[in-house]
PDB file with one MODEL, atoms N, CA, C and O in Angstrom:
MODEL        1
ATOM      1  N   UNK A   1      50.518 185.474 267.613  1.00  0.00           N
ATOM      2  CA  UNK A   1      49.874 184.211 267.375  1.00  0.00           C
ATOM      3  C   UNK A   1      49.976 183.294 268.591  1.00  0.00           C
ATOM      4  O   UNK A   1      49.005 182.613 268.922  1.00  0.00           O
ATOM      5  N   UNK A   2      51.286 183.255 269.359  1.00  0.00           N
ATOM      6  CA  UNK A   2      51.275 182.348 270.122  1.00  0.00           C
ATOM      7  C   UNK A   2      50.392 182.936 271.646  1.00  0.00           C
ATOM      8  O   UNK A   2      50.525 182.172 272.602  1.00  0.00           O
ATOM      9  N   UNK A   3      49.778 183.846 271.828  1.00  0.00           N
ATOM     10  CA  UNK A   3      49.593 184.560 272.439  1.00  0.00           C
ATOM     11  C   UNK A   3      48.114 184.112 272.774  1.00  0.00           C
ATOM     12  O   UNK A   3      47.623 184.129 273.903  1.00  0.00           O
ATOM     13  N   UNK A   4      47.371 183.639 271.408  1.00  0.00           N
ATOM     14  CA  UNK A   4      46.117 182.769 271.505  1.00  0.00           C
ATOM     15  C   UNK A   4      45.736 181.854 271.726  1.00  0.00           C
ATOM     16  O   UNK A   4      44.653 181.427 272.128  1.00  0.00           O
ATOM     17  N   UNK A   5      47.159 181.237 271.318  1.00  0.00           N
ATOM     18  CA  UNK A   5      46.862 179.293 271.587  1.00  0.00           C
ATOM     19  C   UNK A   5      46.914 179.338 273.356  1.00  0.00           C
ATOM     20  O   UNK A   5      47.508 180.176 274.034  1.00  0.00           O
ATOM     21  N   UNK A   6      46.038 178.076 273.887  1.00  0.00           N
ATOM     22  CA  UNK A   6      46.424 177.687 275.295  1.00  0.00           C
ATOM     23  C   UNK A   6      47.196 176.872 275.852  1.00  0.00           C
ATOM     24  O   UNK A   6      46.809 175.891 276.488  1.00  0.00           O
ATOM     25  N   UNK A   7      48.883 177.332 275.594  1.00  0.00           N
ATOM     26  CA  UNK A   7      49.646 176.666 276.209  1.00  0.00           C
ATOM     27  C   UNK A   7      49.947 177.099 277.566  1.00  0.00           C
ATOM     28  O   UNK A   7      50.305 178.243 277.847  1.00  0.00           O
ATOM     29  N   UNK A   8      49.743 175.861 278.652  1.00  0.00           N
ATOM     30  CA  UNK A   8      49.750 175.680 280.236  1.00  0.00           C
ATOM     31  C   UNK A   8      51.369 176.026 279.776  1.00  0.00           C
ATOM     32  O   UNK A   8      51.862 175.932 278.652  1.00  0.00           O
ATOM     33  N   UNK A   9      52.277 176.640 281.592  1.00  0.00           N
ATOM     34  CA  UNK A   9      53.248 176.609 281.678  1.00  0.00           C
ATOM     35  C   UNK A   9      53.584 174.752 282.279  1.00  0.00           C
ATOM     36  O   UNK A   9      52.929 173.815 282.735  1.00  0.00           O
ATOM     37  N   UNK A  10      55.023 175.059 281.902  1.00  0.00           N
ATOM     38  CA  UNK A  10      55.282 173.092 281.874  1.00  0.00           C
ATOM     39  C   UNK A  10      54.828 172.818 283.773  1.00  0.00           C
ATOM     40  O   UNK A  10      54.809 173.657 284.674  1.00  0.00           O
ATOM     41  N   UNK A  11      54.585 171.667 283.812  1.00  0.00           N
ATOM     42  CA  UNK A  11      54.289 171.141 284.994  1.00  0.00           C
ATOM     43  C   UNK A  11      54.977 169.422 285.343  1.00  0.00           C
ATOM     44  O   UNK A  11      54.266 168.452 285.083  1.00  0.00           O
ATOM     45  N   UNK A  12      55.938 169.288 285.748  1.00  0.00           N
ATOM     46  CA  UNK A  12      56.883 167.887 285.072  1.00  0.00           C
ATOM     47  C   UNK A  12      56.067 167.027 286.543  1.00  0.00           C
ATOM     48  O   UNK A  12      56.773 166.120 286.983  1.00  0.00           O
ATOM     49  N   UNK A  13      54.750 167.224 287.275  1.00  0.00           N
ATOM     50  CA  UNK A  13      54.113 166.458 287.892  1.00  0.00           C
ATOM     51  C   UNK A  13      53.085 166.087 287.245  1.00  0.00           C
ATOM     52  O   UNK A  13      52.807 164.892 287.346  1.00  0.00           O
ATOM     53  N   UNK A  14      52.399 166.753 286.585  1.00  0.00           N
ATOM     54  CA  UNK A  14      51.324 166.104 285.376  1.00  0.00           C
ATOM     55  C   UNK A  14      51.907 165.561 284.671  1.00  0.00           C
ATOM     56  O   UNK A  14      53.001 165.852 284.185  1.00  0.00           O
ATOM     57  N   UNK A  15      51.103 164.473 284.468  1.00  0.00           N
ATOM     58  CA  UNK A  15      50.742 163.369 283.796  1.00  0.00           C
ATOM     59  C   UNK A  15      51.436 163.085 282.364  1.00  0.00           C
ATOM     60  O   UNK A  15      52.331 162.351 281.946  1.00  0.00           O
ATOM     61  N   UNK A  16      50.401 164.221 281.741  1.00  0.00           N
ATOM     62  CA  UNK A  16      50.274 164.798 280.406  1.00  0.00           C
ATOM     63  C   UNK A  16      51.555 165.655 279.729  1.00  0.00           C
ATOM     64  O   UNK A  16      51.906 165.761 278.554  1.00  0.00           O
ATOM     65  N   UNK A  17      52.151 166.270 281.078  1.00  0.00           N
ATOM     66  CA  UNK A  17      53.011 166.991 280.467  1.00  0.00           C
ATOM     67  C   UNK A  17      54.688 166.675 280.114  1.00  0.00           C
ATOM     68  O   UNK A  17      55.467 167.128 279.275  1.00  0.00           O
ATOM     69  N   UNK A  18      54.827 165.435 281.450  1.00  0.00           N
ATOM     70  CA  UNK A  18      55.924 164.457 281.414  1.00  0.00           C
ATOM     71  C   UNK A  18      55.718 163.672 280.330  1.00  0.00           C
ATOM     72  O   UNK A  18      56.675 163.267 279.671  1.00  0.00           O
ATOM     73  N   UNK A  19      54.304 163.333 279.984  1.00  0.00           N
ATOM     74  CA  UNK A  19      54.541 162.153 278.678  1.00  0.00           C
ATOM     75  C   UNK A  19      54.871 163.182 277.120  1.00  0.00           C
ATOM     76  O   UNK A  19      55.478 162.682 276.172  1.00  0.00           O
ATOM     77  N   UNK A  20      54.391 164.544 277.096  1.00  0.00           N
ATOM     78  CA  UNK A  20      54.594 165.274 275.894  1.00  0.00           C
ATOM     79  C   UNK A  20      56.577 165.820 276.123  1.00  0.00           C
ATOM     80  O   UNK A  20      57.227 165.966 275.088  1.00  0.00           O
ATOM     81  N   UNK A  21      57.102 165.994 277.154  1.00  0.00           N
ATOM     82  CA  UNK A  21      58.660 165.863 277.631  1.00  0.00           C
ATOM     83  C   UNK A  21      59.557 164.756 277.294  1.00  0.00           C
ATOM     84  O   UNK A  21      60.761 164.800 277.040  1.00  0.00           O
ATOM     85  N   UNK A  22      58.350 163.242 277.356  1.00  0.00           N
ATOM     86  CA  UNK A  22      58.886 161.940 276.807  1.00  0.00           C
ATOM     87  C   UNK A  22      59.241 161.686 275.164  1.00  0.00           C
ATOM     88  O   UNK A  22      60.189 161.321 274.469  1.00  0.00           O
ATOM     89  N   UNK A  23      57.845 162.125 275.022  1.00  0.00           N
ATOM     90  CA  UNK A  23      57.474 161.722 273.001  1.00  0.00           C
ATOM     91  C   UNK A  23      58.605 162.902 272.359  1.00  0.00           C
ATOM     92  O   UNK A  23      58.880 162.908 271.159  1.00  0.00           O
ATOM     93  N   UNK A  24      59.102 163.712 273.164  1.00  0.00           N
ATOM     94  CA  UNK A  24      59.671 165.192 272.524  1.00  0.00           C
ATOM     95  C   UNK A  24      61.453 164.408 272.686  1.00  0.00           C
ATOM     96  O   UNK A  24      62.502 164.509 272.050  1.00  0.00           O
ATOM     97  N   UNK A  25      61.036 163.721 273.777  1.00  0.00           N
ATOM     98  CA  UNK A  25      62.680 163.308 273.979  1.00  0.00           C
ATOM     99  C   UNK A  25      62.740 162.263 272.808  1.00  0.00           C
ATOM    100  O   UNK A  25      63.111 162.391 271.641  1.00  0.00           O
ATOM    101  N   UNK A  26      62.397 161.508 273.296  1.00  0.00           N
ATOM    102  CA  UNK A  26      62.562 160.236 271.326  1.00  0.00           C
ATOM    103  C   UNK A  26      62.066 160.426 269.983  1.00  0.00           C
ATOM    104  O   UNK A  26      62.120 159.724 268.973  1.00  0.00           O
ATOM    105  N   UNK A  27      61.663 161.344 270.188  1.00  0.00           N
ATOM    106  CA  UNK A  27      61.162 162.436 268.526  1.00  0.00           C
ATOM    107  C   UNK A  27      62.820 162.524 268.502  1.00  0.00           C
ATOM    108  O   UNK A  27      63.361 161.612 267.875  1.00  0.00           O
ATOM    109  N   UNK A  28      63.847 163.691 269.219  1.00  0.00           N
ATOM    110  CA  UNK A  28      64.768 164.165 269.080  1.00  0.00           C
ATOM    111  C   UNK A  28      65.743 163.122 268.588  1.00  0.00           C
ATOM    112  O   UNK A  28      66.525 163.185 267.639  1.00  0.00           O
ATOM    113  N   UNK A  29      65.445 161.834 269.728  1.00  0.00           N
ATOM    114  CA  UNK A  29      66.743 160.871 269.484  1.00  0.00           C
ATOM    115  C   UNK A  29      66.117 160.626 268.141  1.00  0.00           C
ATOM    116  O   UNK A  29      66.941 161.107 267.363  1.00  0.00           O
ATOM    117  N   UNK A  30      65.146 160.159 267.453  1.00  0.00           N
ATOM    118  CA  UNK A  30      64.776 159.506 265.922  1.00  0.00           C
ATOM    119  C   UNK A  30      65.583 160.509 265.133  1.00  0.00           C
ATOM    120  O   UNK A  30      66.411 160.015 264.368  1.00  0.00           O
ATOM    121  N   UNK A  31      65.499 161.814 265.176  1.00  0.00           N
ATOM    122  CA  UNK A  31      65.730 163.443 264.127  1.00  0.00           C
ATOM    123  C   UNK A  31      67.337 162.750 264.313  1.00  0.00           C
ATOM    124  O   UNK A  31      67.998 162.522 263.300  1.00  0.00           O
ATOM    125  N   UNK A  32      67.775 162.508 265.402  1.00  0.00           N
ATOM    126  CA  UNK A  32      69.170 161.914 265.220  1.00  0.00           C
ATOM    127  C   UNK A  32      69.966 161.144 264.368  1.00  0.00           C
ATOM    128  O   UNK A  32      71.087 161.294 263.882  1.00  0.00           O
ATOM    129  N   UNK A  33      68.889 160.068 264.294  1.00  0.00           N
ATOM    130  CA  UNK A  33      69.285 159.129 263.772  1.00  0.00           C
ATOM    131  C   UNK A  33      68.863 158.888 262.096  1.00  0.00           C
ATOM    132  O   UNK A  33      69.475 158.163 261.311  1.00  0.00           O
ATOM    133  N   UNK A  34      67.887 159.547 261.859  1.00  0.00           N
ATOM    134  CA  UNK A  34      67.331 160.227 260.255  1.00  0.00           C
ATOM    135  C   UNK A  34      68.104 160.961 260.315  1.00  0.00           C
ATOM    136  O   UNK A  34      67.782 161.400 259.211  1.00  0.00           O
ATOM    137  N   UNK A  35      69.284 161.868 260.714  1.00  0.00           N
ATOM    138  CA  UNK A  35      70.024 162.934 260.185  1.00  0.00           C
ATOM    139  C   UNK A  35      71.254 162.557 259.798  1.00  0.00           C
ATOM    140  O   UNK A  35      71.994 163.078 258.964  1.00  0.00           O
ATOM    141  N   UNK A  36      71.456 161.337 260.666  1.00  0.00           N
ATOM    142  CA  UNK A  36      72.554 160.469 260.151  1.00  0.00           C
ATOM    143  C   UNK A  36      72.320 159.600 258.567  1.00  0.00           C
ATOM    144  O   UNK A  36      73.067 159.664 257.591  1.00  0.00           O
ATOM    145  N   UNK A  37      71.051 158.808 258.704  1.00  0.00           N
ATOM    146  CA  UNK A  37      71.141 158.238 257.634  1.00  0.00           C
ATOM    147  C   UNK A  37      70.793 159.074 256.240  1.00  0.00           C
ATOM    148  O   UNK A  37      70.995 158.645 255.104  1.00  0.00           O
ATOM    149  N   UNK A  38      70.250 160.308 256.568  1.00  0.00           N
ATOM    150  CA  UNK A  38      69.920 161.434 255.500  1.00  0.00           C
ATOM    151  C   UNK A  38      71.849 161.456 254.909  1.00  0.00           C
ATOM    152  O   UNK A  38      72.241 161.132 253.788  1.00  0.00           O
ATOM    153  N   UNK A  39      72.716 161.936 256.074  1.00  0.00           N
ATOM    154  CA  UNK A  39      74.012 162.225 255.597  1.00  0.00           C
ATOM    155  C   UNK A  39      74.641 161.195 254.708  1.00  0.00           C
ATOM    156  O   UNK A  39      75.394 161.381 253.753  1.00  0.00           O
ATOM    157  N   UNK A  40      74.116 159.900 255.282  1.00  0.00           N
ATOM    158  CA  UNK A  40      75.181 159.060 254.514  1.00  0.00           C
ATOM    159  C   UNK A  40      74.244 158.487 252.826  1.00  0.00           C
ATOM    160  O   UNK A  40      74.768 157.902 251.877  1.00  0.00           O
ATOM    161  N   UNK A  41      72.830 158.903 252.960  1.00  0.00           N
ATOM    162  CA  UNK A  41      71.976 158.794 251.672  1.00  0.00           C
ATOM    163  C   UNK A  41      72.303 160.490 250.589  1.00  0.00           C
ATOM    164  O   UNK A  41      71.952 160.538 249.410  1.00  0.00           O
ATOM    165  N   UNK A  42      72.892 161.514 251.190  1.00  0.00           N
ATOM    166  CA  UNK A  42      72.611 162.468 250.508  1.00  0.00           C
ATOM    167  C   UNK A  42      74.120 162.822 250.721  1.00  0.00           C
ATOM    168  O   UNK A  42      74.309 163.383 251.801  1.00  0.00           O
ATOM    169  N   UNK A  43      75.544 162.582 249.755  1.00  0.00           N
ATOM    170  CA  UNK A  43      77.020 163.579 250.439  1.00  0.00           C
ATOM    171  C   UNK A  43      76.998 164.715 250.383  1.00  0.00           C
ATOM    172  O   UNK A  43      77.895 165.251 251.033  1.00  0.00           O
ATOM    173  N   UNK A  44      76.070 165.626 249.658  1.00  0.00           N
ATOM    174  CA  UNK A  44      75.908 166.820 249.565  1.00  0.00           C
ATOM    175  C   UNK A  44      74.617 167.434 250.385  1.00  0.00           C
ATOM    176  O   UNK A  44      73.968 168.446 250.120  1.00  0.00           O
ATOM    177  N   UNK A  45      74.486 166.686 251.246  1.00  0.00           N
ATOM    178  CA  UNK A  45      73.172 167.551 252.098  1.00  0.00           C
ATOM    179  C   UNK A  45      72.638 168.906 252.621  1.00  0.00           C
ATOM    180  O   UNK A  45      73.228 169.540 253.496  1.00  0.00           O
ATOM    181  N   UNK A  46      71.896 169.170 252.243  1.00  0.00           N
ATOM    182  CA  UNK A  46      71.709 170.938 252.386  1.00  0.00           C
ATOM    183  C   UNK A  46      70.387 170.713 253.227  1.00  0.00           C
ATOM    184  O   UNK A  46      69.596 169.814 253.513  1.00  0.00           O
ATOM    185  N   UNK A  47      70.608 172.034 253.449  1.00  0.00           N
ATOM    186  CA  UNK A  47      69.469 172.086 254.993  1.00  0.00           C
ATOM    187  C   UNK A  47      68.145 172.020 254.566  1.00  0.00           C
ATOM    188  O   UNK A  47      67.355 171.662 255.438  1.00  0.00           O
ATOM    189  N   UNK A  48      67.604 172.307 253.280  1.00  0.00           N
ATOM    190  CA  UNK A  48      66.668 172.391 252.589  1.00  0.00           C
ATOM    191  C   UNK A  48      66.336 170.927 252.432  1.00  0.00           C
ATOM    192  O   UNK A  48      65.136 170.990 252.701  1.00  0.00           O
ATOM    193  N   UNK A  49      66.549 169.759 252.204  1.00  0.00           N
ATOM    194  CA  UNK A  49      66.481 168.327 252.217  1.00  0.00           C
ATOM    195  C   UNK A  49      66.534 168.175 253.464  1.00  0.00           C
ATOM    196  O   UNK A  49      65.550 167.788 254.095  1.00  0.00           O
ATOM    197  N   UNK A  50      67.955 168.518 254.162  1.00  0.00           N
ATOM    198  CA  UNK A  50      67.405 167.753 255.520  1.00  0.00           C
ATOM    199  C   UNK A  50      66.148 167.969 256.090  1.00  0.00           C
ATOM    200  O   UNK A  50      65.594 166.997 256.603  1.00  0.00           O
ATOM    201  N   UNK A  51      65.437 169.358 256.104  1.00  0.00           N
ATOM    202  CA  UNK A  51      64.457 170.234 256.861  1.00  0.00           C
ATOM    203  C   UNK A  51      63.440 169.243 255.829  1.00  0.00           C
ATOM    204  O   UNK A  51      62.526 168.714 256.463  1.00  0.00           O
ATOM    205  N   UNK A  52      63.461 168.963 254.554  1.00  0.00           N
ATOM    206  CA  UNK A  52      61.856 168.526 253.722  1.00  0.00           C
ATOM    207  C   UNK A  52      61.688 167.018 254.771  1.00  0.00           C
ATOM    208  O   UNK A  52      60.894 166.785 255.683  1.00  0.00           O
ATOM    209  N   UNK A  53      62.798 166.179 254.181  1.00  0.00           N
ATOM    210  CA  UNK A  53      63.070 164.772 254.823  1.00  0.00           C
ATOM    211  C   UNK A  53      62.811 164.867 256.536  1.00  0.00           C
ATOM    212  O   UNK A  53      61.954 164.125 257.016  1.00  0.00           O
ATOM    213  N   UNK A  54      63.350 165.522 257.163  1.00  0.00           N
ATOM    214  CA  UNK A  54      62.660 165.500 258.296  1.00  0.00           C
ATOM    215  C   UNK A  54      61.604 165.887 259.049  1.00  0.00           C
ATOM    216  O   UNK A  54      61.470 165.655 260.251  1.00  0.00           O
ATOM    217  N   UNK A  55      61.006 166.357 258.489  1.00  0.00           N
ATOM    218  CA  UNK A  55      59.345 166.918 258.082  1.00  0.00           C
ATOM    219  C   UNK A  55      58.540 165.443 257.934  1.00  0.00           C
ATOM    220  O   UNK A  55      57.695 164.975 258.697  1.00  0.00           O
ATOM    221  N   UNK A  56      59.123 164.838 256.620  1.00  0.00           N
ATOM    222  CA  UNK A  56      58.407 163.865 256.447  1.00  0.00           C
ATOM    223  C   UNK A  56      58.683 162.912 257.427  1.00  0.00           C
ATOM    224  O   UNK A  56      57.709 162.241 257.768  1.00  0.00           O
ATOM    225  N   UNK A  57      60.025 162.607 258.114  1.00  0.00           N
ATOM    226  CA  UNK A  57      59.772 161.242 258.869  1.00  0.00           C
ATOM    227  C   UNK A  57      59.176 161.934 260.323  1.00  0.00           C
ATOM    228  O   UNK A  57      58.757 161.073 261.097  1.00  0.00           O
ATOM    229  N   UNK A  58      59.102 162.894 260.662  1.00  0.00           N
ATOM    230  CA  UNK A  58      58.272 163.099 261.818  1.00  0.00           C
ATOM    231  C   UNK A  58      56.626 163.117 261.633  1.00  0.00           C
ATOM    232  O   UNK A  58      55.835 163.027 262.572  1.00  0.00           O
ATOM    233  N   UNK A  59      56.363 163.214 260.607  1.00  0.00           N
ATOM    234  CA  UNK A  59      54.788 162.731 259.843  1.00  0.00           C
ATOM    235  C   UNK A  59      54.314 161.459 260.245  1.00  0.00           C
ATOM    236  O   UNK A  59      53.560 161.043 261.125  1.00  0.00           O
ATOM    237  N   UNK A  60      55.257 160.773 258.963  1.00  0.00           N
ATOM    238  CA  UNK A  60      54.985 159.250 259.018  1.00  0.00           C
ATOM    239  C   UNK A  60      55.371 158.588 259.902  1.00  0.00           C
ATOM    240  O   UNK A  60      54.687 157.572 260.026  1.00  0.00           O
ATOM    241  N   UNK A  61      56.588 158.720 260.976  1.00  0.00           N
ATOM    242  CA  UNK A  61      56.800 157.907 262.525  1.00  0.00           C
ATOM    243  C   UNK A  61      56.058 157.950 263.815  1.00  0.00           C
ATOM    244  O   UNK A  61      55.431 158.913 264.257  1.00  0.00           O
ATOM    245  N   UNK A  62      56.240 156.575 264.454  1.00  0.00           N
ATOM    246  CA  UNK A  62      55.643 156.703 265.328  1.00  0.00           C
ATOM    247  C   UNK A  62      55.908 157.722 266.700  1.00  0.00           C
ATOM    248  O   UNK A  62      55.228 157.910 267.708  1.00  0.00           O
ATOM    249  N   UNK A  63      57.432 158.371 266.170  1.00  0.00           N
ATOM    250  CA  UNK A  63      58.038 159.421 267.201  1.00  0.00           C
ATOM    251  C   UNK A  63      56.786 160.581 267.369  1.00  0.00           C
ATOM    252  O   UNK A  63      55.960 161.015 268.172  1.00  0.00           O
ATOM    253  N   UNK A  64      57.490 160.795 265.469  1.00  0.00           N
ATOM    254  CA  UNK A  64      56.200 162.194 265.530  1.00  0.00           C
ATOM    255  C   UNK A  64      54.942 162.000 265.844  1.00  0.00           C
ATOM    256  O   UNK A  64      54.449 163.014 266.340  1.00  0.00           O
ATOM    257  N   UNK A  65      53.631 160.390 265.689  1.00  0.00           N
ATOM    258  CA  UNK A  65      52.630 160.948 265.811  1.00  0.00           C
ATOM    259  C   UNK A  65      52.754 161.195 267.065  1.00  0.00           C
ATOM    260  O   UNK A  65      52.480 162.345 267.407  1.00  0.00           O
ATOM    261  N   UNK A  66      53.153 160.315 268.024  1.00  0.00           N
ATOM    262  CA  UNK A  66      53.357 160.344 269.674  1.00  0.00           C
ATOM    263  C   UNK A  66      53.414 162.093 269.754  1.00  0.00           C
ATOM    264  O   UNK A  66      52.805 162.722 270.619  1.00  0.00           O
ATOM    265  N   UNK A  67      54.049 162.573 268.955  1.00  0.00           N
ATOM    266  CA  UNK A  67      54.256 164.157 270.092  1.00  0.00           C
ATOM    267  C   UNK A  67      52.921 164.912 269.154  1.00  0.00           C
ATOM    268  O   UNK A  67      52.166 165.671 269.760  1.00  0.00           O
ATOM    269  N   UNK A  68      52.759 164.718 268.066  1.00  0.00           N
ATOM    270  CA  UNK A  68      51.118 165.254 267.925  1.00  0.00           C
ATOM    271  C   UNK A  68      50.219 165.026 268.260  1.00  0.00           C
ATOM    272  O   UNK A  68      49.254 165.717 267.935  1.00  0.00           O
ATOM    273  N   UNK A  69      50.085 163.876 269.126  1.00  0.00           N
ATOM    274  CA  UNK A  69      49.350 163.313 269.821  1.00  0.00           C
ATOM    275  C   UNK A  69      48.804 163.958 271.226  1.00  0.00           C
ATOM    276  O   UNK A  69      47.644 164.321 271.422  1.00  0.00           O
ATOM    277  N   UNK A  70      49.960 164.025 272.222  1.00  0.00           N
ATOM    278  CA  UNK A  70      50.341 164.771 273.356  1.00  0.00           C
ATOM    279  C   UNK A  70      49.937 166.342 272.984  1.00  0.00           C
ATOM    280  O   UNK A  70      49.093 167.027 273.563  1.00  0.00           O
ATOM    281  N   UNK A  71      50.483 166.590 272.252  1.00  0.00           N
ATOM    282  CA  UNK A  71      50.595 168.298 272.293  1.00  0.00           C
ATOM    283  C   UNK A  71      49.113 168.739 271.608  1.00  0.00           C
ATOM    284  O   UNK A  71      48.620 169.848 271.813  1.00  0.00           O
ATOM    285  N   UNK A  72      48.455 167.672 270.736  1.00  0.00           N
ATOM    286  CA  UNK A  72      46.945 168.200 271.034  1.00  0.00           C
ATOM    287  C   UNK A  72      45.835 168.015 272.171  1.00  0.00           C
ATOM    288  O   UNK A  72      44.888 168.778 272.361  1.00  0.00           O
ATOM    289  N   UNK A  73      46.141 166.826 272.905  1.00  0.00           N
ATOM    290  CA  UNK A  73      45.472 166.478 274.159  1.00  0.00           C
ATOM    291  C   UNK A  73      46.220 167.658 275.052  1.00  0.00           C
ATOM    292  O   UNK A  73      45.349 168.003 275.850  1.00  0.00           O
ATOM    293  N   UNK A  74      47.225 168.323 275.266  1.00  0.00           N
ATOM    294  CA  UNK A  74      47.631 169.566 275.671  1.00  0.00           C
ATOM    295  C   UNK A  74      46.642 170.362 275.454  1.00  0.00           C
ATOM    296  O   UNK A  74      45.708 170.690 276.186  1.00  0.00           O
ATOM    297  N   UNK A  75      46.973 170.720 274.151  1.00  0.00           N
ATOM    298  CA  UNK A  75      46.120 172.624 273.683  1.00  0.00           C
ATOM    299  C   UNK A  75      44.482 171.859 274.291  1.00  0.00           C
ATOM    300  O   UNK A  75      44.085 171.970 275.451  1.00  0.00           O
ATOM    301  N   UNK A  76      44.011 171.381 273.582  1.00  0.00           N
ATOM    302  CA  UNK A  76      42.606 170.848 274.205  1.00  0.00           C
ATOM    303  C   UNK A  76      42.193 170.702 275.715  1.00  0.00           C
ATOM    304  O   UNK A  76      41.163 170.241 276.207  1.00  0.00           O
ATOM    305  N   UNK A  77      43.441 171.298 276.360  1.00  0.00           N
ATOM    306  CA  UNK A  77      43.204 171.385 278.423  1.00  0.00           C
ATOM    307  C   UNK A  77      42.627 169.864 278.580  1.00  0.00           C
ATOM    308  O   UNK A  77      42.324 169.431 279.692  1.00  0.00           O
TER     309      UNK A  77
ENDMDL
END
């Protein structure tokens, strides 16, 4: 599958590809900080909640749209 899509190898002088390196870096720090407040909303947290819940806040945030954003102006060359 991945074999079809057109992903360029990284290039950290484009433009495009430093800003999808950016949105990927504060996506991560947000997953951080939702994983914290998941722990202290859930004492029994299982990976199955964390994985649904963080699904959803990379949906609805502005972290995640930022990197769906990037990474389709990517595949689209």
């Amino acid at each position: 599958m991945w074999e079809l899509l057109p992903i360029p190898e990284f290039d950290g002088g484009d433009s495009l590809h430093a800003g999808k390196a950016d949105a990927g870096r504060r996506a991560a720090i947000g997953v951080e900080r939702e994983l914290e407040n998941l722990r202290q909303r859930y004492p029994r947290l299982t990976v199955t909640i964390a994985r649904r819940e963080i699904r959803r806040w990379l949906q609805e945030s502005a972290e995640g749209q930022r990197v769906e954003g990037v990474v389709g102006e990517l595949l689209r060359g």
